[in-house]
C-alpha positions as CSV (number, residue, x, y, z in Angstrom):
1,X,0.0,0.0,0.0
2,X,1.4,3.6,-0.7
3,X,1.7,6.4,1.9
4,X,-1.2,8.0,-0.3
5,X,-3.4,5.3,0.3
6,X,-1.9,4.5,4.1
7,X,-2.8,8.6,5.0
8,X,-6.5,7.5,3.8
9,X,-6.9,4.9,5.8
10,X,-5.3,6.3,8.8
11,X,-7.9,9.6,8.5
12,X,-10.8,7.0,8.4
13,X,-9.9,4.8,10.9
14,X,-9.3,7.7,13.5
15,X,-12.6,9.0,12.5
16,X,-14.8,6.0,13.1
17,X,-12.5,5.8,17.1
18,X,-14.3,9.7,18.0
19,X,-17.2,8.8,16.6
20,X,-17.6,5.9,18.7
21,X,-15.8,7.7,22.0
22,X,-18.0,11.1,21.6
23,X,-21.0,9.0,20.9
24,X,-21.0,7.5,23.9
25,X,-20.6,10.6,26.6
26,X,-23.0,12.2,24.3
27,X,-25.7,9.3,25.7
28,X,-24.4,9.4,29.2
29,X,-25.2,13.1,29.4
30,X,-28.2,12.6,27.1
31,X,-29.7,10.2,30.0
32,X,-28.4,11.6,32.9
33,X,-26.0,8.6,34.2
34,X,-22.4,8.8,34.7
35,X,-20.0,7.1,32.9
36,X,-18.8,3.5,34.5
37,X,-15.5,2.5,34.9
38,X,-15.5,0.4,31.8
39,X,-16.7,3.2,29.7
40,X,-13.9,5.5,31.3
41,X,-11.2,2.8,30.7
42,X,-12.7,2.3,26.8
43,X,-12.7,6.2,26.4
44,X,-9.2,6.4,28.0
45,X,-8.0,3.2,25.4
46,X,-9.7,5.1,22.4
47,X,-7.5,8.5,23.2
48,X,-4.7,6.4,23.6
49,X,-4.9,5.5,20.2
50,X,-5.8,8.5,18.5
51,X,-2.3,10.0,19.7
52,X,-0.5,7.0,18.5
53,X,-2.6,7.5,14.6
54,X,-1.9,10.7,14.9
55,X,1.8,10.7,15.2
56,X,2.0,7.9,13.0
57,X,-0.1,10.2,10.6
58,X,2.4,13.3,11.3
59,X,5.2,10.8,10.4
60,X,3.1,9.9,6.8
61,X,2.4,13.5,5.7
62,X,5.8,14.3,6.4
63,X,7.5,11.7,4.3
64,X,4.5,12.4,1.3
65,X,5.8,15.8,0.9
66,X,9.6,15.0,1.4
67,X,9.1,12.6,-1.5
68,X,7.3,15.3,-3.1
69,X,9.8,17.7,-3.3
70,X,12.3,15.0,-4.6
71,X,10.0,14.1,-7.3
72,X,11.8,14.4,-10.4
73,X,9.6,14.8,-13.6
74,X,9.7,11.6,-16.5
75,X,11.7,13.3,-19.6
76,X,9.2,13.5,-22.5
77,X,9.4,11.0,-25.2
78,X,8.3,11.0,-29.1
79,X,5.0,9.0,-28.4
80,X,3.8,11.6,-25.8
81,X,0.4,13.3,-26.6
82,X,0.5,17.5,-26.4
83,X,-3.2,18.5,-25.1
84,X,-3.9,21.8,-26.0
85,X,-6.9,24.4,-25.9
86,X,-8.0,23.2,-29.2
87,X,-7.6,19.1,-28.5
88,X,-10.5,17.3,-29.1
89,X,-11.7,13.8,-28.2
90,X,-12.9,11.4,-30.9
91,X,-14.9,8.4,-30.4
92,X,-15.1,6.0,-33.3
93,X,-17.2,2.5,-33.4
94,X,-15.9,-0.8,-33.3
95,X,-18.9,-1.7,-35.2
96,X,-17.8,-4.3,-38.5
97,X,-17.6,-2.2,-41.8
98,X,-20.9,-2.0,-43.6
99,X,-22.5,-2.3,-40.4
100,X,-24.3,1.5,-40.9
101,X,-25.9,0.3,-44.4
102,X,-27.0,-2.7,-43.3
103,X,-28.8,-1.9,-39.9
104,X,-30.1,0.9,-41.6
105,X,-31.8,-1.4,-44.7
106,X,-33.0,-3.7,-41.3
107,X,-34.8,-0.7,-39.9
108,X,-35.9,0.5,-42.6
109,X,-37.8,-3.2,-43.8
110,X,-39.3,-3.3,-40.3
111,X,-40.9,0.0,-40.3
112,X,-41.8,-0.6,-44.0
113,X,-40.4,2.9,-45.2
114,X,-42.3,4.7,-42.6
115,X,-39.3,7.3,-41.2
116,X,-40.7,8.0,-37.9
117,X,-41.2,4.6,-37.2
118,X,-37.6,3.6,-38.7
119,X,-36.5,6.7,-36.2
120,X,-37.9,5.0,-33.0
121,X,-36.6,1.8,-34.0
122,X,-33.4,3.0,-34.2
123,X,-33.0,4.9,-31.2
124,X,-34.4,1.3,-29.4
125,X,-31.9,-1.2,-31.1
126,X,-28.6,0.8,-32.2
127,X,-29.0,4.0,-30.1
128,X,-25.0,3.7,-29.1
129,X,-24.3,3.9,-33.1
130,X,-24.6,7.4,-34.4
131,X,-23.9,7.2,-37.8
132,X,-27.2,4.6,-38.1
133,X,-29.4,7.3,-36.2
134,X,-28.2,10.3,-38.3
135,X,-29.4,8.2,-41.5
136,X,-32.7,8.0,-40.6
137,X,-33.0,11.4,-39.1
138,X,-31.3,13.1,-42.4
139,X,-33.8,10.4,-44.8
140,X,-35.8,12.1,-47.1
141,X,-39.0,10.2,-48.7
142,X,-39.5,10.5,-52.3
143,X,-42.3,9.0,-52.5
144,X,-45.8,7.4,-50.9
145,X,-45.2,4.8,-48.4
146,X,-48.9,4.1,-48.6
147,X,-49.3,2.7,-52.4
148,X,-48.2,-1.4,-52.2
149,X,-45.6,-0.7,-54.7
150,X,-42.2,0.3,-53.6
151,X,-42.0,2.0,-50.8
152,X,-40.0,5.4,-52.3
153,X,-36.8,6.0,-53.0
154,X,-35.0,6.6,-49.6
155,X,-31.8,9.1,-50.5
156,X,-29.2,9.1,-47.6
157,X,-26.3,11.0,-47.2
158,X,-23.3,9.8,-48.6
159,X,-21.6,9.1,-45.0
160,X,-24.0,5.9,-45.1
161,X,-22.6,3.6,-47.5
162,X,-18.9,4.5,-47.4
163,X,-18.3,1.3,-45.5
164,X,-20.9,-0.9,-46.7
165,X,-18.4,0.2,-50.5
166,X,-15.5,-0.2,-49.1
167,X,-16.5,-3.9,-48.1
168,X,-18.2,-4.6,-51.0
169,X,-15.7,-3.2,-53.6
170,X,-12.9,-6.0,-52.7
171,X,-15.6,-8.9,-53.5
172,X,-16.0,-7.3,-57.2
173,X,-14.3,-7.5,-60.2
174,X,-14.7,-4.3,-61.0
175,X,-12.9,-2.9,-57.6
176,X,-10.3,-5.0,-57.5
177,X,-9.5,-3.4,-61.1
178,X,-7.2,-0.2,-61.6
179,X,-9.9,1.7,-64.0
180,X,-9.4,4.5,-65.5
181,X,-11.8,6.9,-63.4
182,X,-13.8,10.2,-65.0
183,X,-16.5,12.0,-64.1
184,X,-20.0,11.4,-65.0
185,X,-21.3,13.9,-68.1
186,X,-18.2,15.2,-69.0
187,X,-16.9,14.7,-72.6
188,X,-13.0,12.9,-72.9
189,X,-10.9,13.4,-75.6
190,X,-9.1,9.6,-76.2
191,X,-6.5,8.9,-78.1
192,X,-7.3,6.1,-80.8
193,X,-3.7,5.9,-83.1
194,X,0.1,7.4,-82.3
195,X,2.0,9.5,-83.6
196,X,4.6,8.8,-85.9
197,X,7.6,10.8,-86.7
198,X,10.3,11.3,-89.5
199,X,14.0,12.4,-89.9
200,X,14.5,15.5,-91.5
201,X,17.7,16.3,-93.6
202,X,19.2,20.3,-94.0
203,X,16.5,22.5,-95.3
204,X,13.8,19.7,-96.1
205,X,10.4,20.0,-95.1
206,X,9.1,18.4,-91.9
207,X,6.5,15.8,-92.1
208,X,3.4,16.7,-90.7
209,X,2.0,13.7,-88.6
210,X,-1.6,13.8,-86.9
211,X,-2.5,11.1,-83.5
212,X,-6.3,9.9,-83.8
213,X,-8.6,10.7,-81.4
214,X,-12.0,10.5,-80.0
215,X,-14.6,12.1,-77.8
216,X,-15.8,9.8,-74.6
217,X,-19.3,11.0,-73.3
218,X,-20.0,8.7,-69.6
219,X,-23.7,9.9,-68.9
220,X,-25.6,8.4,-66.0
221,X,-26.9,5.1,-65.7
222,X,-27.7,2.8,-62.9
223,X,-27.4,-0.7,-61.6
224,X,-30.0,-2.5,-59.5
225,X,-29.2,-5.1,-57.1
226,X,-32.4,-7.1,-55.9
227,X,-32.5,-9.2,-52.5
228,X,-35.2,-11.0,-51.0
229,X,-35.1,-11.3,-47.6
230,X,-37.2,-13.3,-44.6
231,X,-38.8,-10.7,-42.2
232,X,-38.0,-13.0,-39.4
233,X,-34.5,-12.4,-40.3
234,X,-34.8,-8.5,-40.4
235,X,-36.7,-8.2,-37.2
236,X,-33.5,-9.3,-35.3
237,X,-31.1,-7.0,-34.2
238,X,-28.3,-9.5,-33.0
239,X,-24.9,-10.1,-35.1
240,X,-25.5,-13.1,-36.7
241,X,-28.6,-12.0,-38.3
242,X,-26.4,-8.5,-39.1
243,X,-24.2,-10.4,-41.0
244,X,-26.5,-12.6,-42.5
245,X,-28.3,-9.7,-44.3
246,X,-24.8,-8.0,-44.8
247,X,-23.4,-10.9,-47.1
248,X,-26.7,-11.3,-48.8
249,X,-26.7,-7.6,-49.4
250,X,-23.6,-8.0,-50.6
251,X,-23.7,-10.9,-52.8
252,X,-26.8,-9.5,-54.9
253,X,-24.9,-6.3,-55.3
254,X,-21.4,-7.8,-56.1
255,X,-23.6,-10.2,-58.3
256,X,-25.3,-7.7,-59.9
257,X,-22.4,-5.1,-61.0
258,X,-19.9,-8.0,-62.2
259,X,-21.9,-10.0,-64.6
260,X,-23.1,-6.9,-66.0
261,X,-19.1,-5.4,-66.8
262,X,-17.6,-8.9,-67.9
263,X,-20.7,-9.6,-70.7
264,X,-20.7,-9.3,-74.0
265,X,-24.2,-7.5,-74.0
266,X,-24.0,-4.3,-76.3
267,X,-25.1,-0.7,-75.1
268,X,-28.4,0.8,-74.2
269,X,-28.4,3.8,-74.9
270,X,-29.3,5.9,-71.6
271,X,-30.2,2.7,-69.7
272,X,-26.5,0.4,-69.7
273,X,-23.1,0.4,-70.9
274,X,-21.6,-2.4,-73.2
275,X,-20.0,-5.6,-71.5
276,X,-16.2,-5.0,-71.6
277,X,-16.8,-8.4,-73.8
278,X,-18.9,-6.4,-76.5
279,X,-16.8,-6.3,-79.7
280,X,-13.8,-8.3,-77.9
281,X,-12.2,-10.9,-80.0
282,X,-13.0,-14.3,-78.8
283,X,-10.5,-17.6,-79.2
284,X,-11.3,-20.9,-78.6
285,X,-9.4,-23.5,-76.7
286,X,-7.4,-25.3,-78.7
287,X,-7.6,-28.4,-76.0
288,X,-6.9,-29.0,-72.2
289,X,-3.1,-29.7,-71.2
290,X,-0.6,-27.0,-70.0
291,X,0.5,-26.7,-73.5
292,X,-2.7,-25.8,-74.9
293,X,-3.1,-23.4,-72.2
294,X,0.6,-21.1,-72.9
295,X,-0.4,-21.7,-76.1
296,X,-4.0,-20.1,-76.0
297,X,-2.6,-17.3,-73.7
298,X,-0.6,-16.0,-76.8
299,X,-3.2,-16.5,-79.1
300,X,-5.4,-14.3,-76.5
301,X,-2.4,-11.8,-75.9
302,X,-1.7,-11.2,-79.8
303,X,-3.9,-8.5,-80.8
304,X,-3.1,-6.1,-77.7
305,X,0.9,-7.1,-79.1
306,X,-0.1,-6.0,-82.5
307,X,-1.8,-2.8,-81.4
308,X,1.2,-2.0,-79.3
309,X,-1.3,-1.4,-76.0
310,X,0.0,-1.1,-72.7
311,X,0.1,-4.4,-71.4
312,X,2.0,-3.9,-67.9
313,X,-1.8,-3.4,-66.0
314,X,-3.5,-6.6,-67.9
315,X,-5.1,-9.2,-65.9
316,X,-6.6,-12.4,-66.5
317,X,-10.1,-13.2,-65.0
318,X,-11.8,-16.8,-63.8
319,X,-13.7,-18.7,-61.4
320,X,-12.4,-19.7,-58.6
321,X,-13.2,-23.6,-59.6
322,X,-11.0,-22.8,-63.2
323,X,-7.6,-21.5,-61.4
324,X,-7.7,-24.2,-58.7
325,X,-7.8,-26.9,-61.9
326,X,-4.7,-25.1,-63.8
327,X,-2.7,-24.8,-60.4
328,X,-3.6,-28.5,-60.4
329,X,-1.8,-29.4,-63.6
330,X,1.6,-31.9,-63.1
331,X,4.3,-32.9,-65.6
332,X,5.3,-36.3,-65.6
333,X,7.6,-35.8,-63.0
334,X,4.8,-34.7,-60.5
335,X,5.7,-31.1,-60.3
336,X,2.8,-28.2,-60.9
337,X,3.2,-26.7,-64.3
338,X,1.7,-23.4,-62.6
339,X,2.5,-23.0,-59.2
340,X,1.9,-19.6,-58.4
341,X,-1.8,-20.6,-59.0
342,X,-4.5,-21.7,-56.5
343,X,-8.4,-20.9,-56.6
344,X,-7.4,-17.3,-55.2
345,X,-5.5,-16.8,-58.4
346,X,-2.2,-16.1,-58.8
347,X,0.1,-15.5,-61.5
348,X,0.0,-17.4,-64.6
349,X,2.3,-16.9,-67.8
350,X,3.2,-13.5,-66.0
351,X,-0.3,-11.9,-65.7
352,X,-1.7,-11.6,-62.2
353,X,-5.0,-13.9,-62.2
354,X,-8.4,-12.2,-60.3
355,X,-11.0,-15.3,-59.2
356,X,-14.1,-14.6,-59.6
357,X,-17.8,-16.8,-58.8
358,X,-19.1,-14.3,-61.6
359,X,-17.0,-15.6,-64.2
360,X,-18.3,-18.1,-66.3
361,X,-16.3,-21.6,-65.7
362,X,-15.4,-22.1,-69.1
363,X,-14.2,-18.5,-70.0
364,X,-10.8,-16.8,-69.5
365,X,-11.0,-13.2,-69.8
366,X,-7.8,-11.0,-70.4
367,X,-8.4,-7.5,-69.4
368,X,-6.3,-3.9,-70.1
369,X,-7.6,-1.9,-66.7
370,X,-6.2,1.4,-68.1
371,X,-8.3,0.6,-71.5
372,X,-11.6,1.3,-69.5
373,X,-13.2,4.6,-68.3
374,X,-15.2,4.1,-65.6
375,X,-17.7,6.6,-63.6
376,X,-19.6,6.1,-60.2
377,X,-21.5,7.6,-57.6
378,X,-20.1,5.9,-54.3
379,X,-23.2,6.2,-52.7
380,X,-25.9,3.7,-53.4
381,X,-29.9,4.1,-53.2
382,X,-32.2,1.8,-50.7
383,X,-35.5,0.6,-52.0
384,X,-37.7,-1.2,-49.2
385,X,-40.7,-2.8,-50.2
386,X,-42.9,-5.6,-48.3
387,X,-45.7,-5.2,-50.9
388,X,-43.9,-5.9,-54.2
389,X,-44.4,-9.0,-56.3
390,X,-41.3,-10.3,-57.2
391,X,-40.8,-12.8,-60.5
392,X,-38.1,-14.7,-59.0
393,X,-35.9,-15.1,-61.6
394,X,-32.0,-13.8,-62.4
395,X,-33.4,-12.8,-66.0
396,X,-37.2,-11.3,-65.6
397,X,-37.4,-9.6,-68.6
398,X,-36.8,-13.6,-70.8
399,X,-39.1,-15.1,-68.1
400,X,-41.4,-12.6,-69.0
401,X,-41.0,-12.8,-72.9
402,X,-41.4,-16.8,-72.8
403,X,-44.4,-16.5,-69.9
404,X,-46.6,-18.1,-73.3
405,X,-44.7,-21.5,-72.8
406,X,-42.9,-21.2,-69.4
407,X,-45.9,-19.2,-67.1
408,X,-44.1,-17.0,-64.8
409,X,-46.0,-17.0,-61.3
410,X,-45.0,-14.0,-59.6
411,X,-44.2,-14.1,-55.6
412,X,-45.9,-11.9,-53.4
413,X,-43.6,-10.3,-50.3
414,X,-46.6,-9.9,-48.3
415,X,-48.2,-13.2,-48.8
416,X,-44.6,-14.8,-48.1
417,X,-43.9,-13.0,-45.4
418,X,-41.0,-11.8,-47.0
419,X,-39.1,-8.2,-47.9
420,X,-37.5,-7.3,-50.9
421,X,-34.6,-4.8,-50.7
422,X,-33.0,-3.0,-53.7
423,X,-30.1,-1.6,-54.4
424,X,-29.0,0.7,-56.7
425,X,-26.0,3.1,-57.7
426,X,-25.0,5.3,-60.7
427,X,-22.2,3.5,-62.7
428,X,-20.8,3.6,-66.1
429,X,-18.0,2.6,-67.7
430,X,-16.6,2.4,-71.3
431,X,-14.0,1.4,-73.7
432,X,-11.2,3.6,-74.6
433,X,-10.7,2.2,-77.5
434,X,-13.4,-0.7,-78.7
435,X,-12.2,-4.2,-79.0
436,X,-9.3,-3.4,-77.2
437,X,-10.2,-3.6,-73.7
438,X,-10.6,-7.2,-73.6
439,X,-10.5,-10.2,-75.1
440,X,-11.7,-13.7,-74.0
441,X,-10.7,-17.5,-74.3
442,X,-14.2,-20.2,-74.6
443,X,-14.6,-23.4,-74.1
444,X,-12.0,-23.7,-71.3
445,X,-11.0,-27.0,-69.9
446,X,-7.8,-27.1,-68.5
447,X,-7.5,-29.5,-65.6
448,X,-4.7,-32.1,-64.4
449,X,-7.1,-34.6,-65.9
């Protein structure tokens, strides 16, 4: 125990002793009877021993403030924090990234787009996160919440979803790629052919040389991202059903953006950009041994060579099922023909290798990041809707077109017991130059087999 904590002690202690001694002459007066000689020898045992705390508590004061005055000060280091009049303290959550989007899509589904009722319940079930409850309290409706359609376009501010994109963008092809990033609505001048130059001898004219170019335009368009939740799931509040919602919210987005970037579909105008696979030349496998497979890669490689493109950013895309089979591959001595690969990709015939689920299994896709413009808003839109009937299909718009000979029978979220939750976000990209962005190998079988 230190004197500091001694002195304490001491003080108490002799407090409780007159207590005790001064309460009882106060009751012998009180009632008019004189003190025995028991309570005289008690009284004369407590003064006794309040002289002997109190020199022992002279002695303890004493020493504190000789120490005290020795005290020298601990010399100031580089990790030493300087408080002045303008230091602040900052608290930040512990709470897992994304964590703000996806409580505030769970609120939001149980209180069915009605704000006040999304306010309350998040005061109730996150009111230590502040970043949840200034979402809904800054939430504008844009439209009814009282039609059984969608429930209006909820539009947060943008403090919302940076986590929920900073997870997200590492499970996507298209953020794990170095693009070349513009602005939305503003017109880029790209260069589509060199330059070429010429010697010139004394007094000869120069040759006059012209580069090609060409005028970008990235307007706005925008990517939905459906999920269909349980509402049994949404009405809890714990971690594991967090995270459940989180990775299916994530999923359906990730889901949504890739397959939509590495298609071959062509432009709508205003609506969707092409597939980086639009106009792309396309090689077939010539068969399924390691040989095949070099020898496919320069096949793939040959045009960008040709066109002398920068290929020091390309990439090669697959599923994770397709690397895992090359890294699998074996001379007849047992060794791995690609070893640097594995189903989280790798590095094969000097290209790093990207895995991805939205790949098809039977493609390889060689892509030129600084080939493609892209534009986005980093801040996605919510759509909540308990009403909705949902066809339940990855391609509506086919299921609808062949509803003549396949009927399409449409699922009602309120008759399921189930909430739909859409996502969307203004995105755009495009080719710098087309056909030269990409290019893709079909009918892929490599495998140790």
């Amino acid at each position: 125990m230190v004197i500091s904590e001694q002195i304490k002690a001491l003080i108490a202690k002799m407090a409780a002793a007159v207590e005790k001694r001064d309460a009882m002459v106060v009751k012998s007066a009180t009632e008019g009877v004189a003190l025995t000689a028991e309570q005289f020898t008690e009284i004369d045992g407590i003064n006794a021993a309040l002289e002997a705390d109190q020199k022992q508590l002279d002695v303890l004061k004493t020493t504190e403030k000789s120490l005290a005055a020795r005290a020298v000060a601990v010399p100031k280091s580089a990790d030493d924090v300087t408080v002045t009049d303008k230091s602040a303290v900052s608290v930040t959550t512990n709470a897992p990234k994304g964590s703000a989007f996806t409580r505030t899509a769970m609120v939001l589904a149980k209180s069915k787009g009605n704000l006040a009722v999304a306010q309350s319940l998040a005061q109730a079930h996150y009111k230590d996160d502040s970043v949840v409850n200034g979402i809904i309290k800054a939430a504008v409706a844009a439209g009814s919440t009282e039609v059984a359609q969608w429930a209006g376009n909820l539009i947060y501010p943008e403090q919302y979803a940076g986590d929920f994109i900073e997870l997200l963008y590492p499970q996507t092809i298209l953020g794990r790629l170095n693009l070349r990033k513009v602005p939305f609505n503003v017109r880029i001048s790209s260069q589509t052919s060199g330059t070429t130059v010429g010697w010139v001898g004394e007094a000869q004219p120069a040759p006059v040389t012209s580069a090609g170019f060409d005028k970008v335009f990235l307007t706005w368009a925008k990517v939905y991202a459906l999920s269909v939740l349980d509402q049994e799931l949404i009405r809890f509040s714990n971690p594991a059903a967090e995270a459940l919602v989180q990775t299916d919210l994530l999923k359906a987005t990730a889901k949504g953006l890739d397959l939509s970037f590495v298609s071959s579909n062509a432009a709508v105008a205003n609506v969707s950009p092409a597939g980086i696979l639009n106009g792309a030349p396309s090689i077939a496998a010539t068969g399924n041994t390691a040989e095949a497979l070099i020898a496919d890669i320069q096949t793939l490689v040959a045009p960008f060579i040709a066109a002398n493109i920068d290929m020091t950013q390309a990439k090669l895309l697959m599923s994770p099922a397709r690397a895992l089979a090359i890294g699998s591959i074996r001379n007849t001595l047992g060794n791995k023909f690609f070893p640097d690969m594995s189903m989280n990709g790798g590095v094969l015939e000097n290209f790093p290798v990207l895995t991805s689920n939205n790949v098809a299994g039977n493609e390889i896709i060689l892509v030129i990041p600084d080939e493609i413009y892209l534009s986005e808003d980093a801040g996605p839109q919510i759509d909540i809707s308990t009403e909705a009937s949902i066809i339940m299909d990855t391609n509506p718009a086919a299921a609808i077109a062949n509803a003549a000979t396949t009927p399409v029978v449409p699922v009602s979220m309120f008759q399921s017991n189930m909430v739909a939750v859409r996502i969307g976000q203004f995105i755009n990209w495009q080719a710098r130059r087309p056909g030269l962005c990409a290019a893709v190998l079909t009918g892929v079988a490599y495998s140790a087999s």
